[in-house]
C-alpha positions in Angstrom: -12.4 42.0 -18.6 -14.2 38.8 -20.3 -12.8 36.0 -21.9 -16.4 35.1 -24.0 -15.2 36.2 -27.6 -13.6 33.7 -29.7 -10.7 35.6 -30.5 -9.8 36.0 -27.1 -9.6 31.8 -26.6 -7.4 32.3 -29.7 -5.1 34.2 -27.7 -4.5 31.3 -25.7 -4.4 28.9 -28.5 -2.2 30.6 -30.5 0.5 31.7 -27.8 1.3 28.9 -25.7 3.7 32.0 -23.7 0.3 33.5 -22.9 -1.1 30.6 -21.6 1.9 29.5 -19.4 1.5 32.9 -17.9 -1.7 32.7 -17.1 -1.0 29.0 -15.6 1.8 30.8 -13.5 -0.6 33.4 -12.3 -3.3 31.3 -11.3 -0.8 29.5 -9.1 0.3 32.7 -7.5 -3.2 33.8 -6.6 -4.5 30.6 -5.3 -1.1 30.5 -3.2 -1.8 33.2 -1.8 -5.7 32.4 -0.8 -3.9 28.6 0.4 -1.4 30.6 3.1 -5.0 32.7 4.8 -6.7 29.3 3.9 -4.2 27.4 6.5 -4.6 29.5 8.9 -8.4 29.1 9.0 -7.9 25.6 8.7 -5.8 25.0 11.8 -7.9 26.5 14.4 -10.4 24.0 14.0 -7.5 21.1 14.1 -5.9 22.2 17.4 -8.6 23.4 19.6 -12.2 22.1 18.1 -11.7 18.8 20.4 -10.9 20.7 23.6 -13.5 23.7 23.1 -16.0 20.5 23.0 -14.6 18.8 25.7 -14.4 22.1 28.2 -18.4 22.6 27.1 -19.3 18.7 27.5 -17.4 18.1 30.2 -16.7 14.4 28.2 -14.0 12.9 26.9 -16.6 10.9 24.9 -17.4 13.4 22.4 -14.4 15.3 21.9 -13.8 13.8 18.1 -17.7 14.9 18.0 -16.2 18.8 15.7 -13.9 17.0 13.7 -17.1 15.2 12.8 -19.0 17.7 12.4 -16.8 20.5 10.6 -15.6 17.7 8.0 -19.7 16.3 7.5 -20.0 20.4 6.8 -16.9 19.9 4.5 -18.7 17.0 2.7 -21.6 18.6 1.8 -19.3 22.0 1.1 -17.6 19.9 -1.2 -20.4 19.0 -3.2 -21.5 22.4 -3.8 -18.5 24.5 -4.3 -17.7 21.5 -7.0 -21.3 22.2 -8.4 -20.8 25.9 -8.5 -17.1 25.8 -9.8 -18.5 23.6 -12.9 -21.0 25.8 -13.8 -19.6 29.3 -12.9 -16.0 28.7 -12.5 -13.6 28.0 -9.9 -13.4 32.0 -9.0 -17.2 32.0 -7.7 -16.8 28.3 -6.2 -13.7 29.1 -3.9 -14.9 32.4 -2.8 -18.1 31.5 -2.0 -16.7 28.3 0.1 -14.4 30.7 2.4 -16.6 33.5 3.0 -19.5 30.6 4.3 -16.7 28.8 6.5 -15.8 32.4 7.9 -18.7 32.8 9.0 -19.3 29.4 10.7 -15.9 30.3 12.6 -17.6 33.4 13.8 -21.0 31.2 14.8 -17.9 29.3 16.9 -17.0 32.3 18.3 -20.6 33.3 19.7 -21.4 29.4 21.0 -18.6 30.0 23.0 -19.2 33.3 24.6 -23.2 32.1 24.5 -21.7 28.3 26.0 -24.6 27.2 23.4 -23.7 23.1 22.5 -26.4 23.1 20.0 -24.9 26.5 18.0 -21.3 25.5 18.4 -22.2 22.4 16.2 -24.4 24.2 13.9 -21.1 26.6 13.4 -18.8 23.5 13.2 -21.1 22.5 10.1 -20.9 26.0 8.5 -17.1 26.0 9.3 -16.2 22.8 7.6 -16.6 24.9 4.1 -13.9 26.3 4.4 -12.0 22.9 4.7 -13.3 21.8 2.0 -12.9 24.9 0.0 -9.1 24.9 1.3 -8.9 21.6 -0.1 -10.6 22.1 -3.5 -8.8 25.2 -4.2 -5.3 22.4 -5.0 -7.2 21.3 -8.2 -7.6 25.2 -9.3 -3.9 24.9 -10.0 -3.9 21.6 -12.6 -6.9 23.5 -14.9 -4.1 24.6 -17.0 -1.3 22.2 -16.2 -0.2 19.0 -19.1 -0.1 15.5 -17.7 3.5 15.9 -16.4 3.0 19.4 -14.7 -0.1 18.4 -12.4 1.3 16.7 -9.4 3.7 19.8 -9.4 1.4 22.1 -9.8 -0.7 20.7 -6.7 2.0 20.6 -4.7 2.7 24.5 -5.3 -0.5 25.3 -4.1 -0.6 23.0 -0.9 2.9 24.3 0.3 1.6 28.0 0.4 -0.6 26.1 3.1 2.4 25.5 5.2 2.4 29.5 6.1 -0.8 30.0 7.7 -1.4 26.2 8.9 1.7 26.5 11.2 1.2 29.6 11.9 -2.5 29.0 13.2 -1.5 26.5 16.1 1.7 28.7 16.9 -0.7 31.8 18.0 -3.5 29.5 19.9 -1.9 31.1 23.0 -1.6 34.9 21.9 -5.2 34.5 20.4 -6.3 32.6 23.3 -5.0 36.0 25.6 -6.8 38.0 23.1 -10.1 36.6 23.2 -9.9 37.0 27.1 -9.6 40.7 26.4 -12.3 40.7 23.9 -14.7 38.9 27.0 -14.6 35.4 24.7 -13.2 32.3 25.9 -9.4 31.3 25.5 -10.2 28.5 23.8 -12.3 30.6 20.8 -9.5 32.8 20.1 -8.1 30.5 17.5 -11.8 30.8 15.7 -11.5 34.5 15.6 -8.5 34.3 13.8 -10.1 31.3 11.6 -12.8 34.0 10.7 -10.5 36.6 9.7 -8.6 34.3 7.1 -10.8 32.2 5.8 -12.6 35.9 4.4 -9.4 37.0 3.2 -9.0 33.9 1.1 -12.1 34.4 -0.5 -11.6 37.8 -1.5 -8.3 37.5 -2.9 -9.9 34.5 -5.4 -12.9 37.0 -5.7 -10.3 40.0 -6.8 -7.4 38.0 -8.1 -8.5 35.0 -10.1 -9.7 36.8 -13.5 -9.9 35.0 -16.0 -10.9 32.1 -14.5 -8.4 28.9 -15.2 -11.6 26.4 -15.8 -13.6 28.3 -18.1 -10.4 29.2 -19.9 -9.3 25.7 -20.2 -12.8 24.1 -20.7 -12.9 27.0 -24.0 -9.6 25.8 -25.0 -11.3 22.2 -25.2 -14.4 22.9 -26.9 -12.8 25.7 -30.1 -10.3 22.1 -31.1 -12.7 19.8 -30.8 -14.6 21.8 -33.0 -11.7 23.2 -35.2 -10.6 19.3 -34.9 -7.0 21.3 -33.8 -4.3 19.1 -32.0 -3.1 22.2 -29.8 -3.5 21.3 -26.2 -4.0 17.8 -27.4 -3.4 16.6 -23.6 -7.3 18.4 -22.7 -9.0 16.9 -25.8 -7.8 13.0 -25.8 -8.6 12.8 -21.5 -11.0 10.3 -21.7 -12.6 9.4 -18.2 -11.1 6.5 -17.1 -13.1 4.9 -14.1 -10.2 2.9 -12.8 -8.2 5.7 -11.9 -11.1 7.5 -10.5 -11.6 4.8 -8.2 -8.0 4.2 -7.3 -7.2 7.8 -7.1 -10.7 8.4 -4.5 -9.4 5.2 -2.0 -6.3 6.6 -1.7 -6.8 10.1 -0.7 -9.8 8.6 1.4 -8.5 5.9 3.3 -5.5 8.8 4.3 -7.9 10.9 5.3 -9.4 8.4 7.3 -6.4 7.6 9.6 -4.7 10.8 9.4 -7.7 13.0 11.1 -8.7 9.7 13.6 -5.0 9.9 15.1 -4.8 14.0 14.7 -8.0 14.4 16.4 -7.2 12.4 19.6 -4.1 13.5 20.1 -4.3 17.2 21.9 -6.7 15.0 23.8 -4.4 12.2 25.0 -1.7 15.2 25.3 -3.5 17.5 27.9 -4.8 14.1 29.6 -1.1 13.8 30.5 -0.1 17.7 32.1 0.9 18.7 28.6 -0.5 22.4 28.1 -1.5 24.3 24.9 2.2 25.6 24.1 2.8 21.6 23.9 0.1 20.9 22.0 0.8 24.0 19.1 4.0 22.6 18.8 3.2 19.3 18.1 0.2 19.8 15.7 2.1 22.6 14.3 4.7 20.3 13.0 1.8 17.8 11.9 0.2 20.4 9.9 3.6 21.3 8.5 4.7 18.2 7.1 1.1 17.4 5.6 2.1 20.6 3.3 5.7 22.0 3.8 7.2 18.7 1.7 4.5 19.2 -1.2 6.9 20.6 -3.7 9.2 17.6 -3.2 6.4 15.4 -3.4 4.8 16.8 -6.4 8.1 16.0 -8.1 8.3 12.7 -6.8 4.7 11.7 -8.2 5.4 13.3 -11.7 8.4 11.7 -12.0 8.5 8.1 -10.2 4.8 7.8 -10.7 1.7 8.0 -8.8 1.4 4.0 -7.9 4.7 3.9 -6.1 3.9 7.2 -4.0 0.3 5.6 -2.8 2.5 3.1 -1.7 4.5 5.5 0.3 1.8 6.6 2.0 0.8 3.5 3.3 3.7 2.7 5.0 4.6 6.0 6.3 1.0 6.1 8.1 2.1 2.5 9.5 5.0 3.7 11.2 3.3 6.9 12.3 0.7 5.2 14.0 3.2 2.7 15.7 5.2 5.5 17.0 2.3 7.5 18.0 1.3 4.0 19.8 4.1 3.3 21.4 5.6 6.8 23.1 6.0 8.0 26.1 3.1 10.1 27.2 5.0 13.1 28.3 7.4 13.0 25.4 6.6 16.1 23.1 9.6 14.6 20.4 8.6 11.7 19.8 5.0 13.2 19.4 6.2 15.5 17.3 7.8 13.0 15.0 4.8 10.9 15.0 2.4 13.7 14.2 5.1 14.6 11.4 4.9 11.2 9.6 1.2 11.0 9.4 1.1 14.3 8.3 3.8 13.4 5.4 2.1 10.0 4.4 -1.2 11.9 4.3 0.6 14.3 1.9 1.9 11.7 -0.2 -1.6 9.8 -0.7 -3.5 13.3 -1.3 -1.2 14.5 -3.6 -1.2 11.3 -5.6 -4.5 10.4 -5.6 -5.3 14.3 -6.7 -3.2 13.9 -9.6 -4.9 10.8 -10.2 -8.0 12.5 -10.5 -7.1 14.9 -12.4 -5.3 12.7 -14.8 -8.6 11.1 -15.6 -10.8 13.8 -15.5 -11.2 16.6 -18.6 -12.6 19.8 -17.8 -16.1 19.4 -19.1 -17.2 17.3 -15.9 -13.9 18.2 -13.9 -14.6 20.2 -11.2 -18.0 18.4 -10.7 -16.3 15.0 -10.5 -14.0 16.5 -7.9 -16.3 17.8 -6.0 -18.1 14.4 -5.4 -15.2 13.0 -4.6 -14.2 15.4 -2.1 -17.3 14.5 -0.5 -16.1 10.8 0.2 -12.7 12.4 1.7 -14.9 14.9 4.1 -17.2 11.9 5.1 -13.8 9.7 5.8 -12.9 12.4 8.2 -15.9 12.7 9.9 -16.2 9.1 10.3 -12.4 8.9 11.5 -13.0 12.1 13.8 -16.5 10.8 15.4 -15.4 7.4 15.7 -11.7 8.5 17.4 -13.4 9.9 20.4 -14.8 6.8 21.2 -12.5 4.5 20.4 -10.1 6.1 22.8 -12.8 6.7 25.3 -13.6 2.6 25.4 -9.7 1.6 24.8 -7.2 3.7 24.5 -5.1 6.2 22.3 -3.0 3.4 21.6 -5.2 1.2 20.2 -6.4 4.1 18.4 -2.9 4.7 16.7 -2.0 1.1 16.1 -5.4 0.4 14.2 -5.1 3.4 11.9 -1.6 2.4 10.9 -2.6 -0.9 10.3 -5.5 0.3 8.3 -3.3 2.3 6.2 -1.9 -0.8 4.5 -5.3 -1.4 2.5 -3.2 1.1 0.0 -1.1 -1.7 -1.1 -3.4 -3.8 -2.7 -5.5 -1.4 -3.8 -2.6 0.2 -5.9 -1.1 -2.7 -6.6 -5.0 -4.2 -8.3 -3.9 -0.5 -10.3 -1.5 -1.3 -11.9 -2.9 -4.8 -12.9 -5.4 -3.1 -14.6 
């Protein structure tokens, strides 16, 4: 069915049940493609540094995939943002998954092959679906008003929670299947990567018809040319630069010290007799609070305001990096609770910087905007992921830990120069 006939936008316009429904649906569907998405998404996270550090026999370049799959995810970003602007978030976020599926299966083959040079070339290929899993949160806010949008994120990140803690839970049970399959223990967790991330797209590719930009950028352009105040929120959402700005140094200065600290630690962990059960459990929980609390969050930014929740962030990643600093090596709780509150501050300065975004974005240059952005976050992570291994590798993990937290407080200001403006 197509939605190119003016009397079909009219549908929309005229029935603002319709268009709630369709709102609703949209969130259900890219819910759905979010809970395979996570589970893609974590394979990468809790084994990537140890499948590199098993083939290099180095410690040196063990933040080398998170590098490398989030560089993929920056330049992933920029396309599926590109192709989302001009043929709609269905064709974007499908085409983003299937590519990163297929990078977890290039991981997959390095391994078995114990090829350096094509497990990086895969890492590349696999960071689309990052991104892809990251982009899909603003498919949600296409239809949402001003005070639905941080909400409306939030909906779509905690379906995340499912398959992202899932994903480091099974590194074991996928680990004893790849040994059965003739592939290293440490691929398993790509196999599984390969399998979701193609689910995810195909339910977008099935699911997400009509799609929720095109719908919404139609909405724009019939009352700006019928001069209708329907929808007034799309028509009068000016670009505003500022936020743009504010809204992008959040979510990339979390990125930043959330993937540095996540990145080290299964390395500082096994350094110190902790095995992969230990490890699961502790990025399992990290993964888990950067999404499970979303729904609480999204609340909290529509309602106490974006500003105040930056500044949340900020000094939740303090404390998460002084913890992380400062216990014991062999203590899985404490690690646990440490991985947990980066995990949350990252969620509070994603989700309001996103809604930032969005709030001074309009669906014209949307997706395209988003997409650049994105690109920033990815290239914050692969900056944070290549620079971790070697800042623990001429220091410590502790020094490591402190500095991100420390870094973390930049948010302040910046915010703060926000709300001055």
């Amino acid at each position: 069915m197509t939605y190119n006939k003016q009397d079909s936008i009219q549908e929309y316009i005229d029935s603002p049940n319709k268009l709630k429904k369709l709102y609703n649906k949209v969130l259900v569907v890219v819910s759905i493609s979010q809970i395979f998405g996570g589970a893609g998404l974590a394979a990468g996270i809790t084994v990537g540094a140890l499948l590199a550090q098993n083939m290099l026999d180095t410690d040196a370049f063990a933040g080398v995939p998170a590098a490398l799959f989030t560089l993929g995810s920056a330049a992933a970003a920029w396309i599926v943002g590109r192709l989302s602007q001009r043929y709609g978030r269905r064709t974007g976020l499908t085409t983003g998954f299937i590519v990163g599926g297929l990078g977890s299966v290039g991981v997959v083959i390095a391994a078995v092959l114990n090829s350096v040079i094509l497990l990086f070339a895969s890492l590349l290929v696999y960071g689309a679906g990052t991104a892809t899993n990251l982009q899909a949160r603003y498919a949600g806010t296409d239809l949402a008003n001003q005070k639905q949008r941080a909400t409306a994120i939030s909906i779509t990140m905690v379906m995340t929670t499912f398959g992202a803690v899932a994903g480091p839970n099974l590194v074991d049970v996928m680990g004893e299947i790849a040994l059965l399959m003739g592939v290293p223990a440490l691929a398993g967790p790509f196999i599984l990567s390969a399998i979701a991330y193609i689910l995810a797209g195909l339910v977008l590719f099935i699911m997400l018809r009509p799609d929720p930009l095109d719908i919404a950028n139609r909405i724009l352009t019939f009352n700006q040319e019928n001069e209708h105040e329907v929808n007034i929120d799309f028509i009068h959402n000016k670009i505003n630069k500022r936020g743009l700005t504010v809204g992008a140094a959040v979510m990339v200065l979390t990125q930043l010290v959330m993937v540095a600290v996540m990145t080290m630690t299964p390395v500082h962990m096994a350094h110190h007799g902790l095995g992969l059960t230990e490890i699961g459990i502790v990025i399992g929980f990290h993964i888990g609070s950067m999404y499970l609390p979303s729904l609480i969050t999204g609340v909290l930014v529509d309602k106490i305001g974006r500003t105040a929740m930056s500044i949340a962030s900020g000094i939740t990643l303090l404390i998460a990096g002084l913890l992380a600093a400062t216990a014991p090596n062999d203590s899985v709780v404490l690690l646990v609770i440490a991985l947990s509150l980066l995990g949350l501050g990252w969620n509070f300065g994603l989700i309001s910087g996103t809604a930032q975004v969005v709030d001074s974005t309009e669906p014209s240059t949307r997706a395209k905007t988003q997409g650049t952005l994105d690109v920033f976050i990815a290239l914050a992570g692969a900056t944070g992921g290549a620079l971790s291994g070697m800042i623990v590798a001429s220091t410590s993990f502790t020094v490591l830990s402190i500095g991100g937290g420390l870094l973390s407080l930049i948010l302040i200001p910046v915010v703060i120069w926000s709300r001055r403006g």
